[in-house]
LUMNULUM-921962 format. One record per atom (N, C-alpha, C, CB): residue number from 1; atom name; x, y, z; residue in one letter; chain. Coordinates in Angstrom, 3 decimals. Each point is the difference from the previous one (the first is absolute). Glycine has a CB too. Example, Ala and Ser with C-alpha at 12.3 -4.5 7.8 and 13.67 -1.06 7.14 Angstrom:
SITE   nr  atom        px        py        pz  rest  kette
SITE    1     N    13.190    -5.690     7.800     a      A
SITE    1    CA    -0.890     1.190     0.000     a      A
SITE    1     C     0.900     1.200     0.000     a      A
SITE    1    CB    -1.892    -1.173     1.246     a      A
SITE    2     N     1.542     2.223    -1.966     s      A
SITE    2    CA     0.820     1.190     0.060     s      A
SITE    2     C    -0.770     1.090     0.730     s      A
SITE    2    CB     1.184    -0.628    -2.145     s      A
% end
This chain:
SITE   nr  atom        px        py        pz  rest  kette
SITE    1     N    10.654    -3.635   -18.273     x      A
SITE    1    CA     0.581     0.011     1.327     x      A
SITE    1     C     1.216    -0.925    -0.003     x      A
SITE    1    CB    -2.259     0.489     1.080     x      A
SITE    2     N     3.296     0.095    -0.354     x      A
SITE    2    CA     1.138    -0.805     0.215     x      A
SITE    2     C     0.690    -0.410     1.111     x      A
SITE    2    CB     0.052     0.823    -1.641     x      A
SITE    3     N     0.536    -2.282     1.896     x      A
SITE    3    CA     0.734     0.059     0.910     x      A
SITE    3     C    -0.810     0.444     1.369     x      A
SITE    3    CB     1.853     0.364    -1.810     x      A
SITE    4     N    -1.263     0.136     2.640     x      A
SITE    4    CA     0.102    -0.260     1.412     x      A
SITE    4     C    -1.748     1.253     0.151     x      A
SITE    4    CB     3.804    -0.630     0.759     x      A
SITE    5     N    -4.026     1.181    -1.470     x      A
SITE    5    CA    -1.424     0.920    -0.480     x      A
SITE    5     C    -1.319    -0.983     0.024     x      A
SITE    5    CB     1.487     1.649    -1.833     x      A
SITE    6     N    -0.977    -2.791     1.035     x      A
SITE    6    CA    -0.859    -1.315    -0.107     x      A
SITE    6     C    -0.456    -1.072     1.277     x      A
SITE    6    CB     1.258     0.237    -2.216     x      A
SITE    7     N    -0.380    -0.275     2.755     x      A
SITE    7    CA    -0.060    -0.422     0.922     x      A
SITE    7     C    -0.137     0.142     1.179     x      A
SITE    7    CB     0.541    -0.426    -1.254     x      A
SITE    8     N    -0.416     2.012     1.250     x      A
SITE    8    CA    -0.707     0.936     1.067     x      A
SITE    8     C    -1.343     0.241    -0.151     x      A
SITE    8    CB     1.901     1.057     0.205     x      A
SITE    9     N    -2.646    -1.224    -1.569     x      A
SITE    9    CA    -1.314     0.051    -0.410     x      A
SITE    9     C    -0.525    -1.313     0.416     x      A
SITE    9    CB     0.363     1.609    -1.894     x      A
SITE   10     N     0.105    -3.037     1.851     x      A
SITE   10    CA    -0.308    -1.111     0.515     x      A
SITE   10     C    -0.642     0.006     1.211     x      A
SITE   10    CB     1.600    -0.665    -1.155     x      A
SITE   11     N    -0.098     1.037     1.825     x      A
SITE   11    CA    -0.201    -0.126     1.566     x      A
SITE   11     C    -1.476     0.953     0.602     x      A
SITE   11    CB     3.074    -0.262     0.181     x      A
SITE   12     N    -2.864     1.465    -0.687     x      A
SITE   12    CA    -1.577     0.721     0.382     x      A
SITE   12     C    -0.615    -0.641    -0.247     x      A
SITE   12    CB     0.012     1.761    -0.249     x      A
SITE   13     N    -0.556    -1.906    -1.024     x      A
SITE   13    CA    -1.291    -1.507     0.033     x      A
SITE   13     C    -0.071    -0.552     0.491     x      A
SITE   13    CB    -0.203    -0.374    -1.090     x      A
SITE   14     N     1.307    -0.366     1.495     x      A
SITE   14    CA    -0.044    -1.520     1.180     x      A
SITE   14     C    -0.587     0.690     1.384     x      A
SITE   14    CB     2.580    -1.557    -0.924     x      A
SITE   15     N    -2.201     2.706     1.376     x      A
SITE   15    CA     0.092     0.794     0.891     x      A
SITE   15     C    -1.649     0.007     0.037     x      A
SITE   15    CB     2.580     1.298    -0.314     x      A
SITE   16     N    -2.950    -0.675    -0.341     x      A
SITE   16    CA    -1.752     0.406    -0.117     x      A
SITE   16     C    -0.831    -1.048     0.487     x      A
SITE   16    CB     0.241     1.291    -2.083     x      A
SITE   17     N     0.466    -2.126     0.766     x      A
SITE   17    CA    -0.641    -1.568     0.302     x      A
SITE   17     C    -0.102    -0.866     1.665     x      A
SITE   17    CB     1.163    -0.161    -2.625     x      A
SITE   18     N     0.033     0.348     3.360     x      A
SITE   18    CA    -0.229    -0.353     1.454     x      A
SITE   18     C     0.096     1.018     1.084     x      A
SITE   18    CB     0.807    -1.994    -0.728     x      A
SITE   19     N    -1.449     2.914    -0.157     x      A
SITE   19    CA     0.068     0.886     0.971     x      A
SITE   19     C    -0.829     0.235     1.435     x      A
SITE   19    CB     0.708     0.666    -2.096     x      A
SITE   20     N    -1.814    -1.116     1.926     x      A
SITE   20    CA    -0.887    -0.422     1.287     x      A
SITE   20     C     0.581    -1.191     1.118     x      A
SITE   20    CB    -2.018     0.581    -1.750     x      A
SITE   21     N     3.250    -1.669     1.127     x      A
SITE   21    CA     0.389    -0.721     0.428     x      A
SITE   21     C     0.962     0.356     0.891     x      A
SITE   21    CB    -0.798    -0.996    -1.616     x      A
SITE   22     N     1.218     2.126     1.216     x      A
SITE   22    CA     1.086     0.546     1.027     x      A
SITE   22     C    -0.121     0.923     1.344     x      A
SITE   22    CB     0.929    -0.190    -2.110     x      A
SITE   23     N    -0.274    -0.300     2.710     x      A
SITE   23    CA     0.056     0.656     1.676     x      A
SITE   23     C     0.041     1.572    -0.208     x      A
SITE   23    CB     1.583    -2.096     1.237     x      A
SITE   24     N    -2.165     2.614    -0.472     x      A
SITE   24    CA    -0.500     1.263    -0.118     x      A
SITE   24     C     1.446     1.368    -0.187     x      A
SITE   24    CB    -2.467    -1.236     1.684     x      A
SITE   25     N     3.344     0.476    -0.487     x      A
SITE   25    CA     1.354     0.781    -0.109     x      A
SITE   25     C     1.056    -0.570    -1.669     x      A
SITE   25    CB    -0.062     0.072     3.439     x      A
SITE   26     N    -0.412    -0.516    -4.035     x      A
SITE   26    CA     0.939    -0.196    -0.988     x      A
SITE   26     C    -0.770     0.617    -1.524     x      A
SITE   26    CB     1.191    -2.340     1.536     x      A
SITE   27     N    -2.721     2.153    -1.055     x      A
SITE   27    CA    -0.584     1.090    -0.783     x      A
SITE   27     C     0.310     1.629    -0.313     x      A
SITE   27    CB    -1.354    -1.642     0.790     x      A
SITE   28     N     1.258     2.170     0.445     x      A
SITE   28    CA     0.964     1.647     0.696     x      A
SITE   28     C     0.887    -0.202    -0.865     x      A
SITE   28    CB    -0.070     0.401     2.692     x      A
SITE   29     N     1.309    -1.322    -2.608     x      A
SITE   29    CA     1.578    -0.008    -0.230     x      A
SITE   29     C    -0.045     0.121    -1.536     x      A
SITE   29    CB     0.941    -1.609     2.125     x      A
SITE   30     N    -1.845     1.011    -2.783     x      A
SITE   30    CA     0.004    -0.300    -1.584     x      A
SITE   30     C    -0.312     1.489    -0.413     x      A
SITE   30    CB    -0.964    -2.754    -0.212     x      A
SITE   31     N    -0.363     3.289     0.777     x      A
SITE   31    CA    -0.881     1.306    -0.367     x      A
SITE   31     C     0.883     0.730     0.271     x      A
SITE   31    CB    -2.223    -0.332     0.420     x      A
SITE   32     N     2.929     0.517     0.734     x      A
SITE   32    CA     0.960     1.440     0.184     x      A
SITE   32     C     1.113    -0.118    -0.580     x      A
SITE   32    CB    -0.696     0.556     1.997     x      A
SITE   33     N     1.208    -2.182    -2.749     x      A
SITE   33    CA     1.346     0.275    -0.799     x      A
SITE   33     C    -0.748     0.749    -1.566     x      A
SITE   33    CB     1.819    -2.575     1.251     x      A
SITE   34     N    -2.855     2.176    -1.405     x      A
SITE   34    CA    -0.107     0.354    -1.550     x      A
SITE   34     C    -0.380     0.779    -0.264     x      A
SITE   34    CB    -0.124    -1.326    -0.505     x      A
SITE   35     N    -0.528     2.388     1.934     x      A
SITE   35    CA    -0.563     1.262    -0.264     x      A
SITE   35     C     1.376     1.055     0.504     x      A
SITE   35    CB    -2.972    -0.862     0.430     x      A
SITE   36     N     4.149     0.873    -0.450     x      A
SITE   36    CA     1.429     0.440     0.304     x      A
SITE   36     C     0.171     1.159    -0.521     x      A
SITE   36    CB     0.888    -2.000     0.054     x      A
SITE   37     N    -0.907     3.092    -0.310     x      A
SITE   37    CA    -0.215     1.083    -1.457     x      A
SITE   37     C    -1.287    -0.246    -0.753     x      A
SITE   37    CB     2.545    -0.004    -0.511     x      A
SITE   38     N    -3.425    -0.205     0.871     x      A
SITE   38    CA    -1.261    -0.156    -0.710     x      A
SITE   38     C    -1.048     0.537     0.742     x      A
SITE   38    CB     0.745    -1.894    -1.058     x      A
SITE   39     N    -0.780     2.695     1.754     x      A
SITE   39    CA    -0.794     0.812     0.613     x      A
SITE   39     C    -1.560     0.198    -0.714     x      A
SITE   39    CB     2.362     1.043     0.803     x      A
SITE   40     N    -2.060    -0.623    -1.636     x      A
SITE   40    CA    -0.833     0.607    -0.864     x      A
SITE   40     C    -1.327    -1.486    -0.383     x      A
SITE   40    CB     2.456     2.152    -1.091     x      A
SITE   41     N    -1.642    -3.341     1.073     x      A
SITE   41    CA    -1.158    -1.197    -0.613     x      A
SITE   41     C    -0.151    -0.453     1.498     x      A
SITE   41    CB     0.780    -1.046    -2.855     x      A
SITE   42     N    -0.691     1.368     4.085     x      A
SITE   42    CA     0.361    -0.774     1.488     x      A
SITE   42     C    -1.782    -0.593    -0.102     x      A
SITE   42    CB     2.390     1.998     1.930     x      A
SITE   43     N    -3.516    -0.980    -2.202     x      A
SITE   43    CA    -1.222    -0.027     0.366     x      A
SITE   43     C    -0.874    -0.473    -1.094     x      A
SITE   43    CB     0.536     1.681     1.571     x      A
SITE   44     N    -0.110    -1.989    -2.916     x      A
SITE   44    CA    -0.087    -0.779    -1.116     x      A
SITE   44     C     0.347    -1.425     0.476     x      A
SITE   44    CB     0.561     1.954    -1.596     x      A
SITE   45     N     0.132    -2.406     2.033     x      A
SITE   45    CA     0.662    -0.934     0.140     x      A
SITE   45     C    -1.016    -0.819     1.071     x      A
SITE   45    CB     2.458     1.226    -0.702     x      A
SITE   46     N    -1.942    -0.637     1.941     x      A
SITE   46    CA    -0.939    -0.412     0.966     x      A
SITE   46     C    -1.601     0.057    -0.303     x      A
SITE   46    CB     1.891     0.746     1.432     x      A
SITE   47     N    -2.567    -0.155    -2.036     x      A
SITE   47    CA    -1.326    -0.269    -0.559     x      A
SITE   47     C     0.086    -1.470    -0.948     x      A
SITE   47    CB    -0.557     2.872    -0.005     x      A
SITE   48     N     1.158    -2.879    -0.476     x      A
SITE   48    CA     0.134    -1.339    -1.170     x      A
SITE   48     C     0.169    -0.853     1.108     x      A
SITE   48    CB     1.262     0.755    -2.437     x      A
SITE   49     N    -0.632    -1.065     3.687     x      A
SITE   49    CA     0.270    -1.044     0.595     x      A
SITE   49     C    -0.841    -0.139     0.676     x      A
SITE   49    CB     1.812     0.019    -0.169     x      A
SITE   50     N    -3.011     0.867     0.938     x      A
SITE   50    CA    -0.364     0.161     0.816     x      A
SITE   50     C    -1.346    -0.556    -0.677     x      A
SITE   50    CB     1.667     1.732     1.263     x      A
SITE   51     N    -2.153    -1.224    -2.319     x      A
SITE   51    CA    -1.713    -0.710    -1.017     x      A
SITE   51     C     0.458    -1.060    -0.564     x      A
SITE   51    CB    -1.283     2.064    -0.958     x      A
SITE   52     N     2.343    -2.529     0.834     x      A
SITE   52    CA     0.283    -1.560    -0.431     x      A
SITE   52     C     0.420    -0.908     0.952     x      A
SITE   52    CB     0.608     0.775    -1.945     x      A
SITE   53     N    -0.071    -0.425     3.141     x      A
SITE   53    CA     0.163    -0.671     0.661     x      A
SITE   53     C    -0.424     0.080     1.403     x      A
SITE   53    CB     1.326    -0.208    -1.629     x      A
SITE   54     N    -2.560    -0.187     2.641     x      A
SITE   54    CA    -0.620     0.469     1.225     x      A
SITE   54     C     0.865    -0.085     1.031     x      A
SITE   54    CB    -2.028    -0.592    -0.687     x      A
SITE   55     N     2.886    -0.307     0.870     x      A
SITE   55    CA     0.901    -0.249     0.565     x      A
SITE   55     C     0.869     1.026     1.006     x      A
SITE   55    CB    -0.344    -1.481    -1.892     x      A
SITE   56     N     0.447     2.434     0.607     x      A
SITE   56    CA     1.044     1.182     0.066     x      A
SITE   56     C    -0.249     1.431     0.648     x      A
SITE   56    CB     0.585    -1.130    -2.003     x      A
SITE   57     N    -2.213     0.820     2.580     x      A
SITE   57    CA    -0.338     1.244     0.201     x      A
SITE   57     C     0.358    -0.224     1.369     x      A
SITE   57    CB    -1.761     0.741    -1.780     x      A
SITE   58     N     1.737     0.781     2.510     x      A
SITE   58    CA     0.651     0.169     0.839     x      A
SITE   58     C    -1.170    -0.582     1.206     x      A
SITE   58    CB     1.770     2.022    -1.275     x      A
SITE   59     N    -1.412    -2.861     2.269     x      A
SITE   59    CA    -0.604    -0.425     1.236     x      A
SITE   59     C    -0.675     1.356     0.643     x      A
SITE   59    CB     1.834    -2.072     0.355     x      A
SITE   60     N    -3.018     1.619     0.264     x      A
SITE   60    CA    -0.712     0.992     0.945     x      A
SITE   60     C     0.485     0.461     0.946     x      A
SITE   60    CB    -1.444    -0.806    -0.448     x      A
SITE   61     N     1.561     1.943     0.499     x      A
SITE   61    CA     0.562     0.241     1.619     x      A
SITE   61     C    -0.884     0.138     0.732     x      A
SITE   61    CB     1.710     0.997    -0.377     x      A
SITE   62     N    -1.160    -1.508     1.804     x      A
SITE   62    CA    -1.071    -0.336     0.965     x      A
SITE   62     C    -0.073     1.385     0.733     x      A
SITE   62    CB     0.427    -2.740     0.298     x      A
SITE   63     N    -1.805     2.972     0.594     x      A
SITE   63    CA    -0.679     1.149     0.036     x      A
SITE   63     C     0.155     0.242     1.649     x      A
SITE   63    CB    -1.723    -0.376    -2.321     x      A
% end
């Protein structure tokens, strides 16, 4: 890996890593920049965030 590839691989990690730490709207902002043309992994993705992190699942709606 090179260059600015590397360090885009960083930052996701770091990303993962506080990812429960973060406010719910900047969570959205991260998930919908990186799923951009990626349609296809949108529900891959969100499963990985969603069993690793409880945080992320979506609030109850009230009845």
């Amino acid at each position: 890996m090179h260059g600015q590839d590397r360090f885009a691989s960083l930052l996701g990690r770091a990303a993962l890593d506080v990812w429960d730490d973060m406010p719910r709207d900047i969570q959205v902002a991260l998930f919908e920049t990186a799923m951009r043309g990626h349609d296809m992994e949108r529900e891959q993705f969100a499963r990985l965030l969603h069993d690793g992190h409880p945080r992320t699942l979506h609030p109850v709606r009230p009845s």
